[in-house]
MDAnalysis code that builds the backbone (N, CA, C; Angstrom):
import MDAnalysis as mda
import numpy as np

u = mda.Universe.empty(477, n_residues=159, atom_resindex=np.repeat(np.arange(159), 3), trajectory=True)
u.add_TopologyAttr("name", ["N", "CA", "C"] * 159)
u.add_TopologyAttr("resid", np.arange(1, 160))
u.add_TopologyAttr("resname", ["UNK", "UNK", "UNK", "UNK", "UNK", "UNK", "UNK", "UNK", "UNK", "UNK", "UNK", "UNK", "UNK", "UNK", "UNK", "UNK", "UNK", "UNK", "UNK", "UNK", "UNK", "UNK", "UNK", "UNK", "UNK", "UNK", "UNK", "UNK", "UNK", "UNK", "UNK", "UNK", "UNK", "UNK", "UNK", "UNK", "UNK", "UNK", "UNK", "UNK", "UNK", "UNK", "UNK", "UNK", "UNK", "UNK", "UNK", "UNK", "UNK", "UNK", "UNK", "UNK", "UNK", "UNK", "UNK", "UNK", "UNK", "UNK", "UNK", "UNK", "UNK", "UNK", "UNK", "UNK", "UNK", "UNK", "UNK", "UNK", "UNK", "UNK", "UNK", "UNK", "UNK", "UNK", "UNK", "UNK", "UNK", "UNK", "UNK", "UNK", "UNK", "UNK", "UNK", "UNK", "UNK", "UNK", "UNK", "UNK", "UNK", "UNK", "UNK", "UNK", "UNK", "UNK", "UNK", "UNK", "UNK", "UNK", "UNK", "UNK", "UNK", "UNK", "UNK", "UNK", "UNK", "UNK", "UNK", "UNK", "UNK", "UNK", "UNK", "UNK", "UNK", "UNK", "UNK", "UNK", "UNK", "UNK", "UNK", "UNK", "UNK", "UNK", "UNK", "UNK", "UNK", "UNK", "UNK", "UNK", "UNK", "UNK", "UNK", "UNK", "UNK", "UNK", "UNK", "UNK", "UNK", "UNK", "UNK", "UNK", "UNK", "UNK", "UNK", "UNK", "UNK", "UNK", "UNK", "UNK", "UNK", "UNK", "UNK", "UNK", "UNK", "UNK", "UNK", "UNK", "UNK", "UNK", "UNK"])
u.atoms.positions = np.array([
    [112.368, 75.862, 191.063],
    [111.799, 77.096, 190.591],
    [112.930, 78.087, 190.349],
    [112.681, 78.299, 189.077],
    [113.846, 79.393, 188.973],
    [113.291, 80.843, 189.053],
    [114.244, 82.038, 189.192],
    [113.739, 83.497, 189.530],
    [114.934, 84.234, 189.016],
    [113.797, 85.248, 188.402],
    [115.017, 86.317, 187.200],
    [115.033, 87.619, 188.105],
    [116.019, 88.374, 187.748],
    [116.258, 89.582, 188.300],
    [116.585, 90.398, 186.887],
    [116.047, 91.460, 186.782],
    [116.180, 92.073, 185.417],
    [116.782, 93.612, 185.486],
    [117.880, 94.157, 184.792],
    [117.809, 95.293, 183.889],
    [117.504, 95.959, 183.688],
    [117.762, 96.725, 183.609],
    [116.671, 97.900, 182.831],
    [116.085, 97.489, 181.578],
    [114.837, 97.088, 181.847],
    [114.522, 96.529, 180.469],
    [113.459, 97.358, 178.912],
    [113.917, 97.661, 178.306],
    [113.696, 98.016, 176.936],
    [112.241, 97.683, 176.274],
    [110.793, 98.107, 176.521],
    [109.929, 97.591, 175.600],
    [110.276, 97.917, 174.110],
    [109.127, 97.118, 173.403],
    [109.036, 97.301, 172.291],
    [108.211, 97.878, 171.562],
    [108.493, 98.990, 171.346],
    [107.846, 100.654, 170.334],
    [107.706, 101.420, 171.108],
    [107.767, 101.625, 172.790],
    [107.123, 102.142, 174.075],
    [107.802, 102.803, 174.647],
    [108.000, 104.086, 175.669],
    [109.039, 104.408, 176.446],
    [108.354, 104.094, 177.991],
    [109.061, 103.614, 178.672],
    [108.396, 103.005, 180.186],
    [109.733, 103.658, 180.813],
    [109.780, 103.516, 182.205],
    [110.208, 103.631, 183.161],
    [111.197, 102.542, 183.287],
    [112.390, 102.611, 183.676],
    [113.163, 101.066, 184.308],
    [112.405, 100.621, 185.364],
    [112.745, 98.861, 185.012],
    [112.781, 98.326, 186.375],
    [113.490, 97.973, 187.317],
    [112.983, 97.331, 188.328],
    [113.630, 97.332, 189.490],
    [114.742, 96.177, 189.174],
    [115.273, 95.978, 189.602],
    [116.798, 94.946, 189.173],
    [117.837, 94.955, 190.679],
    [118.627, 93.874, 190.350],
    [119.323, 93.249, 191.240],
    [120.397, 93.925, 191.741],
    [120.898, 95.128, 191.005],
    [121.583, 96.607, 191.597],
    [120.769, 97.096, 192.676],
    [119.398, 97.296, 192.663],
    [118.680, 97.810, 193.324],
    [118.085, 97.085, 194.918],
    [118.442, 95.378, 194.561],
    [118.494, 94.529, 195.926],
    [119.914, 95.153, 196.327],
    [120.550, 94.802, 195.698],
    [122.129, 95.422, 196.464],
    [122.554, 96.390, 196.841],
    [121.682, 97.398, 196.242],
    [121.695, 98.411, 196.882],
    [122.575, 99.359, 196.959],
    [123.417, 99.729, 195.444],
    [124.480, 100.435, 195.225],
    [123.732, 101.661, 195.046],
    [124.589, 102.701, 195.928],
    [124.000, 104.184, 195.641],
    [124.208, 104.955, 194.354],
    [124.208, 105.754, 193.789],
    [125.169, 106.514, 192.989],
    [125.388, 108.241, 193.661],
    [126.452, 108.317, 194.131],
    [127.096, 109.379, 195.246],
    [127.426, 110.282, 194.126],
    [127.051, 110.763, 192.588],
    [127.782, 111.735, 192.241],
    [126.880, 112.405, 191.884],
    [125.549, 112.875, 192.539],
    [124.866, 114.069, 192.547],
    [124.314, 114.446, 191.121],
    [123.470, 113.511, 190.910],
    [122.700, 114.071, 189.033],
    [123.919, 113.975, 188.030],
    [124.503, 113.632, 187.809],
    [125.651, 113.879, 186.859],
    [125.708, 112.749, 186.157],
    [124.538, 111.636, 185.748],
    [124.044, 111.158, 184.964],
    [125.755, 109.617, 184.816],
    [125.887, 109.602, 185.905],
    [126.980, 108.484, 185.531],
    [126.341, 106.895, 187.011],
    [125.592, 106.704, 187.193],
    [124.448, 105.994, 187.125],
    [124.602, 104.845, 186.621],
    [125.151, 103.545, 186.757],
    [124.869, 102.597, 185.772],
    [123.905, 101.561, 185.171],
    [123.570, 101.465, 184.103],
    [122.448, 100.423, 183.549],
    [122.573, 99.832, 182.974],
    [122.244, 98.678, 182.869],
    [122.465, 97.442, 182.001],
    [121.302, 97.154, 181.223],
    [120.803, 97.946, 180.672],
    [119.464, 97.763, 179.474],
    [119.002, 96.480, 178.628],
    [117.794, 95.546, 179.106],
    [117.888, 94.900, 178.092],
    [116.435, 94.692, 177.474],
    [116.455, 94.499, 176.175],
    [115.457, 94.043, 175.629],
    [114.489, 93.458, 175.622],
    [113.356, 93.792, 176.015],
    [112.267, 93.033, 177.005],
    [111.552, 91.653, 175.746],
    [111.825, 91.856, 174.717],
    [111.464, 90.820, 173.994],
    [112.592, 89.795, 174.354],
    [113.963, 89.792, 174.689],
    [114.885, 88.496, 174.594],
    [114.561, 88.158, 176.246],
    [114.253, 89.261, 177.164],
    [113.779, 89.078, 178.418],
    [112.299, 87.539, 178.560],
    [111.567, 87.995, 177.756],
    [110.263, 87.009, 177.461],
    [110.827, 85.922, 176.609],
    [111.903, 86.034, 175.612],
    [112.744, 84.684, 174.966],
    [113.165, 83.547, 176.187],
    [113.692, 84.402, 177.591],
    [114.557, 83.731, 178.419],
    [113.380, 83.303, 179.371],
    [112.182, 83.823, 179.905],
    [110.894, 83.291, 180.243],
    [110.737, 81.966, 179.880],
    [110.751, 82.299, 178.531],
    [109.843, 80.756, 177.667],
    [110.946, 79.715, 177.810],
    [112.435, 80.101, 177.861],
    [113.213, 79.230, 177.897],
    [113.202, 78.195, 179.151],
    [113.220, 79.080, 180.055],
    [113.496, 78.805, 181.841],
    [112.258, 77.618, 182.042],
    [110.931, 78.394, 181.681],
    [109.663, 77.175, 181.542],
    [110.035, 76.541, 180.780],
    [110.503, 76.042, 179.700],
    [110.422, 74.600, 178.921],
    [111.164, 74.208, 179.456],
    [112.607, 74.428, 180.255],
    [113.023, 73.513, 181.016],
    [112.899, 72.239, 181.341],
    [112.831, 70.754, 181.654],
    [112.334, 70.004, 181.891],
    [113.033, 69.836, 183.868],
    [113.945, 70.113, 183.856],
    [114.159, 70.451, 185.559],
    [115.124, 71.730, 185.568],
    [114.353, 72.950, 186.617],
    [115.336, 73.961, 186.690],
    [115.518, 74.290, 188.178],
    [116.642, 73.916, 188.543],
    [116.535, 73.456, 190.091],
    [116.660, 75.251, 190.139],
    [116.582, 75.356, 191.430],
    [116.564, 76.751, 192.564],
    [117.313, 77.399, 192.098],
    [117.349, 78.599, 191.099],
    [118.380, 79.190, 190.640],
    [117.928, 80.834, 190.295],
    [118.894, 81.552, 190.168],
    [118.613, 82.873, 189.939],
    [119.090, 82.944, 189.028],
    [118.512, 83.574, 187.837],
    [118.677, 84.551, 186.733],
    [119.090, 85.609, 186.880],
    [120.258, 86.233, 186.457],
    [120.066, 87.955, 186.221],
    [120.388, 88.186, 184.526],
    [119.132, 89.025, 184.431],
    [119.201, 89.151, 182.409],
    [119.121, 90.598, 182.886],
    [121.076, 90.734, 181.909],
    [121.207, 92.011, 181.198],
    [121.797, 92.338, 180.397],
    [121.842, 93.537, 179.176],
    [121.617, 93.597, 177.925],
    [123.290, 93.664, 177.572],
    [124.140, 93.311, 176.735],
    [125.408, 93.278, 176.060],
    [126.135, 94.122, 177.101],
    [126.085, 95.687, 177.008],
    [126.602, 96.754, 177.866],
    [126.001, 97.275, 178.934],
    [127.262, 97.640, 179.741],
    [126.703, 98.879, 180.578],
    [126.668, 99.717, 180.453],
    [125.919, 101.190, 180.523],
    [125.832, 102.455, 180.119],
    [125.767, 103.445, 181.373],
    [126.175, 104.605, 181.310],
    [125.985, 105.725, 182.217],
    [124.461, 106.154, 181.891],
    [123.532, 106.908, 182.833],
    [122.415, 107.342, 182.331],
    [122.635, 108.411, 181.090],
    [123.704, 109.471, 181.149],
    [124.806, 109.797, 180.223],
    [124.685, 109.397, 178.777],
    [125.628, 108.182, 179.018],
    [125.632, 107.370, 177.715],
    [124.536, 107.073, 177.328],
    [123.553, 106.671, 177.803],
    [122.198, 106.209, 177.004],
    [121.688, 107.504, 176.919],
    [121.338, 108.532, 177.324],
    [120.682, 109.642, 176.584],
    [121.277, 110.639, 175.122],
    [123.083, 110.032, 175.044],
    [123.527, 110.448, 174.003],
    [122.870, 109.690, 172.835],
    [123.097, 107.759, 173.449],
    [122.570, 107.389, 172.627],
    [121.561, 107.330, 171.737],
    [119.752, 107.485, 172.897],
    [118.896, 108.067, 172.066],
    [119.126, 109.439, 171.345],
    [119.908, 110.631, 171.467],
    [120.105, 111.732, 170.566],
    [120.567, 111.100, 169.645],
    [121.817, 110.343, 169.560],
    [122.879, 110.418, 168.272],
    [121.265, 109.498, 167.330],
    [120.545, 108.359, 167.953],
    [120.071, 107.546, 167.023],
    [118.593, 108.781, 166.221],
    [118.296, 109.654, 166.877],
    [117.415, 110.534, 166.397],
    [117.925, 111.490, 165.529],
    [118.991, 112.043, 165.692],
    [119.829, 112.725, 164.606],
    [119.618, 114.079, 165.581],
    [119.484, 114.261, 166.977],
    [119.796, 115.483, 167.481],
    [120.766, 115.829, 168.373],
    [121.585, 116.560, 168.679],
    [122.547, 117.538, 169.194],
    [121.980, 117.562, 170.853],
    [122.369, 116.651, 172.054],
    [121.868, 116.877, 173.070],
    [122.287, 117.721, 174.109],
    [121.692, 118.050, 174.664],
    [122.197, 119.931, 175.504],
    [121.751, 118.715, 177.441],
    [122.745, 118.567, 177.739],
    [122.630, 117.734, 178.970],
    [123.517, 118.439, 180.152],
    [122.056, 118.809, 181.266],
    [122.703, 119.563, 182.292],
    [122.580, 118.642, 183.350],
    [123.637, 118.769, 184.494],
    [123.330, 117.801, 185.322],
    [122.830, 118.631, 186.365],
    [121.836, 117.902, 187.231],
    [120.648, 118.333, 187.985],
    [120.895, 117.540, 189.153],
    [121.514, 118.065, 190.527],
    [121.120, 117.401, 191.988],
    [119.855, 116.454, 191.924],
    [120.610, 115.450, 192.843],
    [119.450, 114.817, 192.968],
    [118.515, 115.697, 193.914],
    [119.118, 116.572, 194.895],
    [117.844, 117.057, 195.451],
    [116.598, 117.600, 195.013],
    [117.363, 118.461, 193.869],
    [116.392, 118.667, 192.869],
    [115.395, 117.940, 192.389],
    [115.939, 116.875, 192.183],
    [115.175, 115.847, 191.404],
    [113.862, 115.152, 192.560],
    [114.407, 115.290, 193.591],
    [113.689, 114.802, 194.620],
    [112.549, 116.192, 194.801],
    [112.758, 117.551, 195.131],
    [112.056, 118.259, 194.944],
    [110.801, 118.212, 193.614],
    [111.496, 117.910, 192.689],
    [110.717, 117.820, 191.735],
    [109.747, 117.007, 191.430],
    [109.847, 115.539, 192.228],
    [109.099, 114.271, 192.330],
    [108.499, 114.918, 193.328],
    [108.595, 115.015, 193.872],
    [107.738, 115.624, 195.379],
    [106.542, 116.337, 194.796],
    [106.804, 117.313, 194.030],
    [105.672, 118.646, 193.505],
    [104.494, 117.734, 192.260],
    [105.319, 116.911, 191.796],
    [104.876, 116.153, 190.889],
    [103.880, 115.127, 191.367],
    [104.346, 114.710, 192.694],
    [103.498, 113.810, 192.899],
    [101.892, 114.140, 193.417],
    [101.862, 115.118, 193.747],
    [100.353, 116.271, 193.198],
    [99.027, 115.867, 192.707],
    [99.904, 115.609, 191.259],
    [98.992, 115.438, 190.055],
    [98.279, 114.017, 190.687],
    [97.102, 113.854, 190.035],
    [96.787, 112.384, 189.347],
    [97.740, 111.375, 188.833],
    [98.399, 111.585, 187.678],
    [99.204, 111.179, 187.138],
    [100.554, 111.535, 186.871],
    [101.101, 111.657, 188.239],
    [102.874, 112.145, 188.258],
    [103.334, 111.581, 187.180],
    [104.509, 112.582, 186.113],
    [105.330, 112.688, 185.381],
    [106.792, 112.276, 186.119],
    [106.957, 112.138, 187.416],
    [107.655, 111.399, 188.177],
    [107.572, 111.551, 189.935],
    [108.100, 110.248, 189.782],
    [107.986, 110.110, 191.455],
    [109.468, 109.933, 192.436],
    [109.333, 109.779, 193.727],
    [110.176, 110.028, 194.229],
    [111.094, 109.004, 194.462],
    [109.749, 107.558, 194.296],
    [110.704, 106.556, 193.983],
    [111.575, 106.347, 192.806],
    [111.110, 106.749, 192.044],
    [111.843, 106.914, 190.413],
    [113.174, 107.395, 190.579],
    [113.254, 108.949, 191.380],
    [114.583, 109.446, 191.859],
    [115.418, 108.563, 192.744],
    [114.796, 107.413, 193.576],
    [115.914, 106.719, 194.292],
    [116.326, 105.740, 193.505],
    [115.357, 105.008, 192.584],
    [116.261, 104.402, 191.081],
    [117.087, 104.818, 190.857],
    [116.863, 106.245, 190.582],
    [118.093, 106.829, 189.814],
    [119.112, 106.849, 189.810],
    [119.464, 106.791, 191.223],
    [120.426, 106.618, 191.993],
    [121.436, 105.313, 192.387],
    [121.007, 104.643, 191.842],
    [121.168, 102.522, 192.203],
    [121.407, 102.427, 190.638],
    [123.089, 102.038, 190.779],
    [123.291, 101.015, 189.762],
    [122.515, 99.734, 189.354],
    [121.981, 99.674, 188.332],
    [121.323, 98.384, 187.959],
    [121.978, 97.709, 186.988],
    [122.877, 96.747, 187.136],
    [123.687, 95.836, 186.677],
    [123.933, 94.660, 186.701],
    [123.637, 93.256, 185.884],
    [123.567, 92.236, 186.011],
    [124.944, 91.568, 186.289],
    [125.146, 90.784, 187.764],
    [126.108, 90.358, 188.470],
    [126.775, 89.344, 187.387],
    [128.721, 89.614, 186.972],
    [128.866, 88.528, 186.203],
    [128.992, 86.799, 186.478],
    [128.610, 87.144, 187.768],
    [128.926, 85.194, 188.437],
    [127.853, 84.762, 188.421],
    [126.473, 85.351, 188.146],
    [125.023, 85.001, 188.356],
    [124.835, 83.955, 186.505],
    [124.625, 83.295, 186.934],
    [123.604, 82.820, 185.114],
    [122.542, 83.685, 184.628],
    [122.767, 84.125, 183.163],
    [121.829, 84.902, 182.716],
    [121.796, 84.778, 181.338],
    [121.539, 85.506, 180.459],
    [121.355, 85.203, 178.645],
    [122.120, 84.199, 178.365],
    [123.446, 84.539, 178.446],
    [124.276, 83.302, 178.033],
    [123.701, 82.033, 178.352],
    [123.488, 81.821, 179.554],
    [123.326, 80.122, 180.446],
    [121.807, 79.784, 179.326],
    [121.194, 80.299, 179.137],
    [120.027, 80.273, 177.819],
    [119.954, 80.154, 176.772],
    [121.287, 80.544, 176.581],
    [121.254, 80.499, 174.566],
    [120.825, 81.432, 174.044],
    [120.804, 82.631, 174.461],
    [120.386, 84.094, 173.983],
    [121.132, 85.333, 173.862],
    [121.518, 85.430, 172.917],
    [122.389, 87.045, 172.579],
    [121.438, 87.888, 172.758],
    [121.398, 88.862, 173.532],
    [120.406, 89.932, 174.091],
    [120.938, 90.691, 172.755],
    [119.906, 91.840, 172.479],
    [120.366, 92.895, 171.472],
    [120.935, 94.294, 172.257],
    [121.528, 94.663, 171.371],
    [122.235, 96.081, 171.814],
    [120.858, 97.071, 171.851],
    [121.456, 97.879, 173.093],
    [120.327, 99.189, 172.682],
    [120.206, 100.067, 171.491],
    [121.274, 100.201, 170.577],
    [121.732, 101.052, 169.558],
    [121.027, 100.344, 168.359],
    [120.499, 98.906, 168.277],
    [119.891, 98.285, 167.584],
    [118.503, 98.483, 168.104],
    [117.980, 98.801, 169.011],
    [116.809, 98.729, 169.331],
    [116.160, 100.163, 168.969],
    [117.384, 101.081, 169.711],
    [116.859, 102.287, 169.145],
    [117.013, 102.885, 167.895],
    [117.151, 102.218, 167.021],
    [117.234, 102.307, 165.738],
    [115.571, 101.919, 165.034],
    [115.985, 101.146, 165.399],
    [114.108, 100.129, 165.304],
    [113.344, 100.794, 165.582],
    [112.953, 101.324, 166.731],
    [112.203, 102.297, 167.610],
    [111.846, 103.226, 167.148],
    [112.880, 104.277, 166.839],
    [113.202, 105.543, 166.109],
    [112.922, 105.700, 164.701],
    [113.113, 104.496, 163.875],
    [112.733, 104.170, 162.412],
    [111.051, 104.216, 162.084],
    [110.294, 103.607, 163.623],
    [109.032, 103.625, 163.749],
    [108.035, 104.841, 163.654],
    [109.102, 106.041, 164.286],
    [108.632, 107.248, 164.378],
    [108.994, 108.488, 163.409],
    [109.572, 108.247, 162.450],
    [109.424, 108.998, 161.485],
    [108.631, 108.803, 160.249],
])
């Protein structure tokens, strides 16, 4: 039986939340206080379901772990420039304590339907990065896509 550990993974046309990933078993903090340098390894939840179908057709896949993640790593930083630059806007990025952020999940969690939670803020915090000694896209036969290609796609959808 094989078992994947994933990325931050990317739907398709959708904005979701990251998931939980194998940074987050390991349990790396990020100690620099909201300042959006955070790392993620984003990947494409369609080549994510490519590497699914792969792992099952298998004909023997002894005891093994997967970690699928996307070409690069990004700062939370870098990926929010990225969605600006691919929208064509000028991004105004302040960095915000996490306490804050934790305050803010806190008040939020209130509602019915929190706009965020507090677990979300301890994500935030945990590098999520696919280990390079682990088997993952490559060991599959799958070039994951870039985010800059995705959010292109994405973004093309909405105008």
């Amino acid at each position: 039986m094989a078992r994947l550990r994933l990325s931050t993974s990317l739907p398709p046309g959708v904005r979701r939340n990251h998931e939980t990933t194998a940074g987050a078993a390991q349990g790396y903090r990020d100690e620099r206080d909201g300042r959006g340098l955070t790392r993620l390894q984003p990947a494409y939840v369609e080549d994510v379901a490519e590497a699914i179908g792969r792992i099952m057709q298998r004909a023997e896949t002894p005891s093994m772990i997967f970690e699928l993640g996307g070409p690069r790593v990004y700062s939370y930083e870098e990926i929010l420039r990225a969605v600006a630059h691919q929208a064509g806007i000028a991004p105004l990025l302040i960095p915000i304590p996490f306490a804050v952020w934790h305050a803010l999940a806190w008040a939020f969690e209130i509602l019915p339907n929190p706009l965020l939670t507090r677990n979300q803020v301890e994500l935030m915090q945990i590098d999520t990065v696919s280990s390079p000694e682990m088997p993952g896209f490559g060991e599959l036969g799958i070039s994951p896509q870039s985010l800059e290609a995705i959010l292109q796609r994405m973004l093309s959808n909405c105008g």
